[in-house]
N, C-alpha and C positions, 0 to 999 in steps of 0.2 A: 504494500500500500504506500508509507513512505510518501505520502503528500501531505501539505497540511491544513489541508480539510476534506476527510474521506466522508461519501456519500454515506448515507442511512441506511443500502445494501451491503456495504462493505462493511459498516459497524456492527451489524445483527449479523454477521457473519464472527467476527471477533467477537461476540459477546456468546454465540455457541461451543467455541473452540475454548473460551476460558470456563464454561461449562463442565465442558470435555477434561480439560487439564483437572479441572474437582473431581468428576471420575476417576482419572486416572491416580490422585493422589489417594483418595480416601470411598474408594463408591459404595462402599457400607453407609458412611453418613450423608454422604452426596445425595444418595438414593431415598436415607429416610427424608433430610430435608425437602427434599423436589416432589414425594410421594406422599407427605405428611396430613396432604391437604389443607394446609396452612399456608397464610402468607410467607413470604421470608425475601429475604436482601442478597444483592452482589453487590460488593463494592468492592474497587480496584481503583490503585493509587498510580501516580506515576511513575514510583520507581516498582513498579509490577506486584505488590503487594495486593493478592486478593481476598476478601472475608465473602465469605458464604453463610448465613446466619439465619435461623430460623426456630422454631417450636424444638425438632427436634436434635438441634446441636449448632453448633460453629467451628466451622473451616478455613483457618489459613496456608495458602499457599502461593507459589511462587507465579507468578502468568506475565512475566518481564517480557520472553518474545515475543506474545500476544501485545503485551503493551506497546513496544518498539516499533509494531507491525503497524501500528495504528499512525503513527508519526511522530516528529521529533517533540514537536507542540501539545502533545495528548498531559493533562491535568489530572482529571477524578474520571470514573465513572459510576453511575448506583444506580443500580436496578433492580424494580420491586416486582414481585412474582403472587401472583393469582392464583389457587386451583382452581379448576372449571371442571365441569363433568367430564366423562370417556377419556380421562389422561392429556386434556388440555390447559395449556395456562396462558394467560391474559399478563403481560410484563407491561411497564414501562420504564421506557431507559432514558437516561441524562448523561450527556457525555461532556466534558469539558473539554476544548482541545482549542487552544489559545485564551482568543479573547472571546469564543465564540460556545455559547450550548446547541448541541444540539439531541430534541428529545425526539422519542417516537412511541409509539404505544405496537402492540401487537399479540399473537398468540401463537403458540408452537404445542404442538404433540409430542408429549413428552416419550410415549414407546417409540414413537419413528425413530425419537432421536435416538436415541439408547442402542434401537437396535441396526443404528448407521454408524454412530459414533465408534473408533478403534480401538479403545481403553481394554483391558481385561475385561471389568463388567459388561462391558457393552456386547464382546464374544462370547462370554457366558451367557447372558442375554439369548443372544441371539439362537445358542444352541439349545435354550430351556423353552422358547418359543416353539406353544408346539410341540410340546417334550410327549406329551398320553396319543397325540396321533401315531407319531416317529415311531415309538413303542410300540405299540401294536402293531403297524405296517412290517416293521422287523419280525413279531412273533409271528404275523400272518404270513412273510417269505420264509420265514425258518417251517415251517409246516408243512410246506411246500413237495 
């Protein structure tokens, strides 16, 4: 990215990916936070300092390349998250990047992500998805 002022595509992009890095760091608590059905917070500093904070715990970790990626002028970001029914959340984010905010509201599917995202959870995920059809299908070829 590296300009300095990234569109509102490029940002919900970088605000998935520092999602991602929470998975990858802790996705025991990442998970209960995000699945808790409670409100809860990201916030991320400039020198890549990120909190993850909710009902059921708080995450700090490191999301420096994420931050870097965003550009030289990036400040704060804080984003507050919704649960909504069928594994959706309702976010709005605030991004500081100079002299300039910029916010945006939205929603994302929290299984899509999980089960797109690379982290270990997200492979375990993906392999649990679906785990009592897979099973059977197998016992129904081994019968065979």
């Amino acid at each position: 990215m590296n300009q300095s002022h990234p569109n509102e595509a490029q940002l919900k992009i970088r605000v998935f990916k520092i999602l991602e890095i929470a998975y990858q760091n802790d996705g025991e608590l990442t998970t209960s936070i995000v699945r808790s059905h409670q409100p809860f917070t990201l916030t991320v500093t400039s020198n890549g300092t990120a909190t993850l904070t909710g009902k059921a715990g708080k995450l700090t970790f490191n999301a420096s390349e994420e931050t870097r990626s965003i550009g030289f002028d990036f400040k704060f970001a804080s984003l507050h998250f919704l649960g909504t029914q069928n594994s959706q959340l309702r976010y709005s984010a605030s991004f500081t990047i100079g002299f300039t905010n910029v916010t945006f509201r939205g929603n994302f599917d929290v299984e899509k992500f999980i089960l797109k995202c690379s982290g270990l959870l997200c492979i375990a995920a993906r392999l649990m998805k679906d785990r009592k059809n897979k099973i059977d299908k197998a016992i129904q070829q081994s019968l065979r």
